[in-house]
C-alpha positions as CSV (number, residue, x, y, z in Angstrom):
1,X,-8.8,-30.0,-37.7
2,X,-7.6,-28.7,-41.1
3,X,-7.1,-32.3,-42.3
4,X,-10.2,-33.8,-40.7
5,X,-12.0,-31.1,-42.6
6,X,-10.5,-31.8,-45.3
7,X,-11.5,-35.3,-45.5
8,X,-15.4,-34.6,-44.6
9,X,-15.5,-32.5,-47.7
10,X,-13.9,-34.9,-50.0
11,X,-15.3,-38.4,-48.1
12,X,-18.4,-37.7,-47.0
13,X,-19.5,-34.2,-48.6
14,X,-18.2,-35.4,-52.1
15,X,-17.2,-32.2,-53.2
16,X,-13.9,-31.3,-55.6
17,X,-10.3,-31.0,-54.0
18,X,-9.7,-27.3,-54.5
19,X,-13.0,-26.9,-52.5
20,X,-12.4,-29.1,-49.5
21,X,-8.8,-27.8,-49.9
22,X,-9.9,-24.4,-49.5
23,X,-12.1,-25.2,-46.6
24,X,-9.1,-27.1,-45.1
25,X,-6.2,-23.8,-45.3
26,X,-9.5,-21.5,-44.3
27,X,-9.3,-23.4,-40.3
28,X,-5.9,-23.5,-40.6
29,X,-5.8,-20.0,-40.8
30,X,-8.4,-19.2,-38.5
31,X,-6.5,-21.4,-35.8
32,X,-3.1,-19.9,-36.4
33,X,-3.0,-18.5,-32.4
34,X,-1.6,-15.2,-32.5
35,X,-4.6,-13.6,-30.2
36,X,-4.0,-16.7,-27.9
37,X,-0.5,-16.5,-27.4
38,X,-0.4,-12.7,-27.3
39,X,-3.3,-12.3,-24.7
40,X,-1.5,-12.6,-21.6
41,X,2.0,-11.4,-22.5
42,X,0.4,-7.8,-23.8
43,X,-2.0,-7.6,-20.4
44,X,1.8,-8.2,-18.7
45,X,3.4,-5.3,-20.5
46,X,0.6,-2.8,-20.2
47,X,0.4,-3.7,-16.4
48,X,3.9,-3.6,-16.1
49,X,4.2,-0.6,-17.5
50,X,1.1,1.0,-15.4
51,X,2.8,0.0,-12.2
52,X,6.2,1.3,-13.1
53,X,4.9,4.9,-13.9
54,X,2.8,4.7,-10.3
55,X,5.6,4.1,-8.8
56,X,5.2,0.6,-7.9
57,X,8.7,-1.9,-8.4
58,X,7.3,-5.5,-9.2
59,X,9.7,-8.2,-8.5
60,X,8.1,-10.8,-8.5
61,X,5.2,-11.7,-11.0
62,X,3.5,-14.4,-8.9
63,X,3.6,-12.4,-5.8
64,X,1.6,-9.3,-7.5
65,X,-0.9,-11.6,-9.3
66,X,-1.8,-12.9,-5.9
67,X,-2.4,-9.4,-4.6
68,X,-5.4,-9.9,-6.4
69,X,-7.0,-12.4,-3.8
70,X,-5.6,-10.9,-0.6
71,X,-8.3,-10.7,2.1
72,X,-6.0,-9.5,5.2
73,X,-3.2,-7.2,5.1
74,X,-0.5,-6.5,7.7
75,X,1.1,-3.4,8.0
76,X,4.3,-2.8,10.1
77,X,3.3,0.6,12.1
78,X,6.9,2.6,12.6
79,X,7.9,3.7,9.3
80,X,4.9,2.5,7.3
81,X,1.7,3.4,8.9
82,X,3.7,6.3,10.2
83,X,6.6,8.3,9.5
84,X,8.9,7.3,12.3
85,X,9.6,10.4,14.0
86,X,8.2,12.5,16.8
87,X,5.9,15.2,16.3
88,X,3.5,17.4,18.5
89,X,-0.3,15.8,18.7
90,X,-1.2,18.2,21.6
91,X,-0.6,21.4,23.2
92,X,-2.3,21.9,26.2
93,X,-2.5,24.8,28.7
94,X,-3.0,24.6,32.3
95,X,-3.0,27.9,34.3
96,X,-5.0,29.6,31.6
97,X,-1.8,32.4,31.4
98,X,-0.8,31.1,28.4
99,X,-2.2,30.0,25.1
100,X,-1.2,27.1,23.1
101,X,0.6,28.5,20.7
102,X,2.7,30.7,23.2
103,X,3.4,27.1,25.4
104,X,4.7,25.3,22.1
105,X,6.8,28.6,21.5
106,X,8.1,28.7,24.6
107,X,9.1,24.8,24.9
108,X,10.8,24.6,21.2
109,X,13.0,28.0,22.3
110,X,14.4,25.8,25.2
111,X,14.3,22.7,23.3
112,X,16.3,24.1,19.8
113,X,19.8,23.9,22.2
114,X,18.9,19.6,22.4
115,X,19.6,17.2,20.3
116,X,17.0,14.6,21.8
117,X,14.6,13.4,18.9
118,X,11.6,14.7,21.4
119,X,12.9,18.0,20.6
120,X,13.4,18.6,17.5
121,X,10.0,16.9,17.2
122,X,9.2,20.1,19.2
123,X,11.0,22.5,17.5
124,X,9.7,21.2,14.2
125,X,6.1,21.6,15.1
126,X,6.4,25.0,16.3
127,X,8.5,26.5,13.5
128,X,10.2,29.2,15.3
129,X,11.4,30.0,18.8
130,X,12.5,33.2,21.3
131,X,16.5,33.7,21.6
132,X,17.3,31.6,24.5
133,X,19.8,32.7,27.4
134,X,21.9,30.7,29.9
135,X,20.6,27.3,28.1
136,X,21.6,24.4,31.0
137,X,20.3,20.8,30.4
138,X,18.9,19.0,33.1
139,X,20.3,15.2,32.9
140,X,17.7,12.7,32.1
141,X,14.9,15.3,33.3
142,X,15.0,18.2,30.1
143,X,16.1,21.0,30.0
144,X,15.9,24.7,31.2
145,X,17.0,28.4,30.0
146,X,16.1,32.0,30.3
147,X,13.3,33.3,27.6
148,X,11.7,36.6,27.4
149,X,13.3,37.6,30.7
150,X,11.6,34.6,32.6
151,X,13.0,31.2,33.5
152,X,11.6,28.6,31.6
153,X,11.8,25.2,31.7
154,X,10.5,21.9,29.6
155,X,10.9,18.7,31.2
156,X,9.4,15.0,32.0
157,X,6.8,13.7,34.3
158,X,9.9,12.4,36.6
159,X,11.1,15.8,37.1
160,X,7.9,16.9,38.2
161,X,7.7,13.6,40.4
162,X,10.9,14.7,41.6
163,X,10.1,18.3,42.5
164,X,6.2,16.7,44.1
165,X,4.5,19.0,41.2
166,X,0.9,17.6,41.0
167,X,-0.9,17.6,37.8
168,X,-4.3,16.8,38.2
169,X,-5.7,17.8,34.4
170,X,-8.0,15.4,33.1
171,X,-6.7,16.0,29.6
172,X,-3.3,15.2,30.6
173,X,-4.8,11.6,32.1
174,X,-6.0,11.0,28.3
175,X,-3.2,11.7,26.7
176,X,-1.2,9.1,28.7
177,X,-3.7,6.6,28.2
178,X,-2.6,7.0,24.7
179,X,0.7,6.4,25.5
180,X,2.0,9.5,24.0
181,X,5.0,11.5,25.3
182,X,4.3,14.8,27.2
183,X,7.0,17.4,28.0
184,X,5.9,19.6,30.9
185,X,6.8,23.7,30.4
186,X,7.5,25.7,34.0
187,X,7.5,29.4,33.2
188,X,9.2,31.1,36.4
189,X,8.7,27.9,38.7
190,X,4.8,27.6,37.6
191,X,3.4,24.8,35.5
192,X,2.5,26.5,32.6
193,X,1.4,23.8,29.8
194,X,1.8,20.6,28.5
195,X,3.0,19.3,24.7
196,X,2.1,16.0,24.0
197,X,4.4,13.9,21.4
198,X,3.9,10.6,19.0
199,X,4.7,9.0,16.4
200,X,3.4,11.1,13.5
201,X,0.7,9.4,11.2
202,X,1.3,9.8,7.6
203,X,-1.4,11.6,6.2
204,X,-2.3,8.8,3.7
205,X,-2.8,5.8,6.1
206,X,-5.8,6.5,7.2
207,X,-7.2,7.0,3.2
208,X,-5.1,3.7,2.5
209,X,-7.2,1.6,5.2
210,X,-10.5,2.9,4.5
211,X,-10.0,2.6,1.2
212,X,-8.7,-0.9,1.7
213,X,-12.4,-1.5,4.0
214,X,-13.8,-1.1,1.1
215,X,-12.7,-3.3,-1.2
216,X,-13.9,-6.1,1.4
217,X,-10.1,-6.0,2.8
218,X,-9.5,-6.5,6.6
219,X,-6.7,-4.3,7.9
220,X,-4.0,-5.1,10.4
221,X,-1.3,-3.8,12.4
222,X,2.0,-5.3,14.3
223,X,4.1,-3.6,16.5
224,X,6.5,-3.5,19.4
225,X,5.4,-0.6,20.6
226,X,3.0,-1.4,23.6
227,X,-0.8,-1.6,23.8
228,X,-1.5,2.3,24.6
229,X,-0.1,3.4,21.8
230,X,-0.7,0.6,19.4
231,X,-4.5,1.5,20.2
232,X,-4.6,5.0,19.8
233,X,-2.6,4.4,16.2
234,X,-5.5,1.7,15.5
235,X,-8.2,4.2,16.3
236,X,-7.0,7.0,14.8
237,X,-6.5,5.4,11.2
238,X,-9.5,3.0,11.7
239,X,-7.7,-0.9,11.5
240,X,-9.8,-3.7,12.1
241,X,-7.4,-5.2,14.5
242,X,-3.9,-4.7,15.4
243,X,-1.0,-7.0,17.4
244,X,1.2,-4.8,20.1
245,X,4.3,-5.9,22.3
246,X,5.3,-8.5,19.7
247,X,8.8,-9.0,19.5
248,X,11.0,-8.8,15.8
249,X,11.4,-12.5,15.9
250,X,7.8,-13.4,17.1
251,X,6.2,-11.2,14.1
252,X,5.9,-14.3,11.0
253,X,3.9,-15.7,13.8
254,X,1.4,-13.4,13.6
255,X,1.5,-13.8,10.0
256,X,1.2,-17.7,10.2
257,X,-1.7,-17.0,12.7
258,X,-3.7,-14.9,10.5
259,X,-3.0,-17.1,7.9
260,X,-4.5,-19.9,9.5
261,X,-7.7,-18.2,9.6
262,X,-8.1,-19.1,5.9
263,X,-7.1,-15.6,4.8
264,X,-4.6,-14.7,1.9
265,X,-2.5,-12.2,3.6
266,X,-0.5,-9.4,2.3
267,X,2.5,-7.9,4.7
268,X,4.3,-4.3,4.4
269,X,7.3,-3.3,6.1
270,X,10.4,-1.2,6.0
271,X,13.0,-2.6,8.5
272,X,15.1,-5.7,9.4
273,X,12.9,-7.1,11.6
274,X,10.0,-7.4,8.9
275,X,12.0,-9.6,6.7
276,X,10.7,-13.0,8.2
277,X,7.1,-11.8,8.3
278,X,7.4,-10.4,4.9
279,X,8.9,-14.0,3.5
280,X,6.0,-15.7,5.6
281,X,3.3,-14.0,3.9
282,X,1.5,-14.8,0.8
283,X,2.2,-11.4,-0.5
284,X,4.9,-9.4,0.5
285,X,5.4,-5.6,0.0
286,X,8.2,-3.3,1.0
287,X,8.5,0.3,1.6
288,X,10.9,1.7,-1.1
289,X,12.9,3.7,1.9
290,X,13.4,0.6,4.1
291,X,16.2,-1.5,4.4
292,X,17.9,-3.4,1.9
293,X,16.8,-7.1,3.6
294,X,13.0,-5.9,3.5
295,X,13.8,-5.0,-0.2
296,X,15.2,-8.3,-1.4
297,X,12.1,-10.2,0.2
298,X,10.0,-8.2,-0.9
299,X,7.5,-9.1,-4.2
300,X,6.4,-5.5,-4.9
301,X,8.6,-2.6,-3.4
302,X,6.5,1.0,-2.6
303,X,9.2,3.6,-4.4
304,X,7.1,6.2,-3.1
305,X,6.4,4.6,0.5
306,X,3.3,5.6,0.4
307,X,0.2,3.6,1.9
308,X,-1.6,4.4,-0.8
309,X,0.5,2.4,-3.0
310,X,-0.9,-0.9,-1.2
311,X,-4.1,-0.1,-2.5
312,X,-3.1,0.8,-6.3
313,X,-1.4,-2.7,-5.9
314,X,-4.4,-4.5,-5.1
315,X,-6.5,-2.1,-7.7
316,X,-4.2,-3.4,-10.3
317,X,-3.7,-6.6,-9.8
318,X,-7.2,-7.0,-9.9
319,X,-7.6,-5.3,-13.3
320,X,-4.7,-7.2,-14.6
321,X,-6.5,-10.5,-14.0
322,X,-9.9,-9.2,-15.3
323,X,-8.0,-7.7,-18.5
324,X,-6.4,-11.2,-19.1
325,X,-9.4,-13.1,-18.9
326,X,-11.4,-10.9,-21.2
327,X,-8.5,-11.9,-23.6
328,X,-8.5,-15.3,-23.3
329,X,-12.4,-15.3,-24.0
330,X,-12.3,-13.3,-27.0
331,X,-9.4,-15.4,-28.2
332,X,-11.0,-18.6,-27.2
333,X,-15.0,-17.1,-28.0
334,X,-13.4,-16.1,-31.4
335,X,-12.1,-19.8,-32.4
336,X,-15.1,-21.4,-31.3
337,X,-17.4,-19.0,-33.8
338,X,-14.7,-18.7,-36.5
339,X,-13.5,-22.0,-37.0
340,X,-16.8,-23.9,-37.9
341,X,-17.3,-21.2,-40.1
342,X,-13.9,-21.9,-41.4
343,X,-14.9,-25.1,-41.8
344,X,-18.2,-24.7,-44.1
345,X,-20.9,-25.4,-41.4
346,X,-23.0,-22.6,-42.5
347,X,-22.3,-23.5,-45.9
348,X,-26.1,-24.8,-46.4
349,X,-27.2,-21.1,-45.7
350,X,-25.2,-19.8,-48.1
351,X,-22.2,-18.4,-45.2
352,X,-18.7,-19.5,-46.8
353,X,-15.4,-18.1,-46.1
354,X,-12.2,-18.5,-47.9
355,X,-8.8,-18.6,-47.0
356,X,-8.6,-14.3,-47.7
357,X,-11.3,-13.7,-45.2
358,X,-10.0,-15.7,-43.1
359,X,-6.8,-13.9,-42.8
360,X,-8.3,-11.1,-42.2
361,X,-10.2,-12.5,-39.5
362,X,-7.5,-13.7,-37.9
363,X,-5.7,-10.5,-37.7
364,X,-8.6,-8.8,-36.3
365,X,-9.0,-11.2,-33.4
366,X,-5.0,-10.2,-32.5
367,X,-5.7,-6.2,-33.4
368,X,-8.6,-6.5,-30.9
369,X,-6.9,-8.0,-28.3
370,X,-3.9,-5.9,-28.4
371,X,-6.2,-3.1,-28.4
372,X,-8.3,-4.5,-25.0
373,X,-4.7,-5.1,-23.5
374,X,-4.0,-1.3,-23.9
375,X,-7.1,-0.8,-22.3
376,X,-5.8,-1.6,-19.1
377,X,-5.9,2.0,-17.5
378,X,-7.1,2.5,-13.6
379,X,-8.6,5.5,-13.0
380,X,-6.0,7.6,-10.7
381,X,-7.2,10.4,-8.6
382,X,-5.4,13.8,-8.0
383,X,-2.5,13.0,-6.1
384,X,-1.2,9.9,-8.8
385,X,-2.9,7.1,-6.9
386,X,-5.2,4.8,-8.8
387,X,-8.8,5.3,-7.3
């Protein structure tokens, strides 16, 4: 460009050397592509950089630029959408002798002697207990002790099949229907109350996926856990679908299924078993506390393994691209004005720039998109994550 302009000016404008010479260094100066070749890489820094702080381990590049496009999203439910241990949902009472509070009391004061995971998910719901006496565990059924000077026991819906103890609580119906776990509590041979267990649902899932909603996001679950429970986790947190009873090596065909829809989907997992579906997927995201074979698929690992963290992917991935191609228009946008200008095209009007001005032009056009690059900030709400 510098030479052809050089030649106009000396061929065909019949002007002196140092003139068409001038005009010739001028575009060559203007074109030298410092905002071109620096758009992109700065964008890649700042986001880099943005992520990191948030808590958010990108490994692979091309994985988190995709996040941008993803229109379905997969989440693994134990350990992801929940936090993989028990915890009480529902207390209820059913001779009215008792109040809730008094029924958990009673069942974690029998249940601190156990070990079983459905008890200390009992024990850590109530938060403190009676002194126990004469603790004697009841194989496969509970378990039983003396509290308070009364016999009290806390067992399963076989051991009150086994004893033909009828409960005929409508509430208790429900609560199986949502496949949950109850324990039953006898207070001196009398049933007493009920305590309900799951799964406990992180706090932040249900934020995550309606946040997710509405950025145009559909929202998926896939589990082995069976269809009771799979539903009532899908309810409760508001998915748009969710896959139960599907085995660890069946799950990368629910990815491949969903895919075939025509959607670009995103997976999240934590465990062995979601390393195939997490390779299958178009972008794949790892809990930071999963295992080390999730990790290594993974393109973005959650440190914080928070569900949250899905959505600040997506949020700035988004920005990323839009920050890159607002740099690569002013770059672009900025030769196409400068370097006619550069050239002498407005030279008739009296519009001439020399090599000087030119410089400085140039240096501008890479000041402001270093500038726009550190512009890259998402707005993050209270708790860290970007809103």
């Amino acid at each position: 460009m510098g030479l052809l302009t050089l030649g106009i000016w000396l061929g065909v404008a019949h002007r002196d050397f140092v003139f068409a010479l001038s005009r010739m260094v001028t575009v060559m100066v203007i074109t030298c592509p410092h905002a071109l070749g620096l758009a992109i890489p700065l964008v890649v820094a700042v986001s880099t950089s943005i992520s990191a702080k948030a808590g958010l381990l990108i490994k692979n590049r091309d994985g988190f630029e995709q996040a941008r496009k993803v229109s379905a999203i997969l989440f693994d439910k134990t350990g992801t959408l929940t936090e993989g241990k028990f915890g009480v949902t529902d207390v209820i009472a059913l001779n009215g002798k008792m109040n809730d509070k008094e029924i958990l009391k009673y069942a974690a004061s029998i249940e601190t002697h156990s070990e079983h995971p459905i008890a200390k998910g009992i024990v850590a719901s109530a938060g403190e207990a009676f002194p126990v006496e004469g603790f004697r565990s009841i194989p496969g059924k509970g378990a039983e002790g003396k509290v308070n000077g009364k016999e009290v026991k806390a067992v399963s819906p076989g051991y009150l099949k086994e004893n033909n103890i009828q409960v005929t609580d409508n509430r208790i119906e429900r609560l199986s229907s949502q496949g949950k776990t109850t324990i039953y509590v006898l207070i001196d041979g009398e049933l007493t109350g009920a305590v309900a267990l799951a799964d406990i649902i992180r706090p932040e899932s249900k934020e995550a996926i309606a946040k997710l909603k509405e950025m145009g996001v559909r929202c998926m679950m896939i589990t082995g856990d069976n269809k009771q429970v799979a539903k009532w986790v899908a309810d409760e947190i508001g998915l748009d679908e969710y896959f139960a009873e599907v085995l660890p090596d069946k799950k990368a065909e629910k990815v491949k299924e969903v895919q075939s829809r025509g959607l670009m989907v995103a997976m999240t997992g934590d465990g062995v078993n979601d390393a195939p579906a997490l390779a299958q997927a178009d972008v794949c995201i790892a809990i930071g506390a999963g295992t080390d074979v999730a990790v290594a698929t993974a393109d973005v690992v959650l440190v914080r393994s928070n569900p949250l963290d899905v959505v600040s992917i997506i949020k700035l991935s988004r920005a990323t691209y839009r920050k890159m191609v607002q740099n690569l228009g002013w770059a672009t946008g900025y030769n196409v004005v400068a370097i006619p200008l550069a050239a002498g095209v407005a030279y008739s009007v009296g519009i001439l720039l020399d090599p000087a001005v030119g410089a400085a032009l140039m240096a501008v056009s890479t000041i402001i998109v270093a500038i726009n690059a550190r512009f890259l900030r998402v707005e993050k709400g209270a708790r860290g994550h970007f809103v």
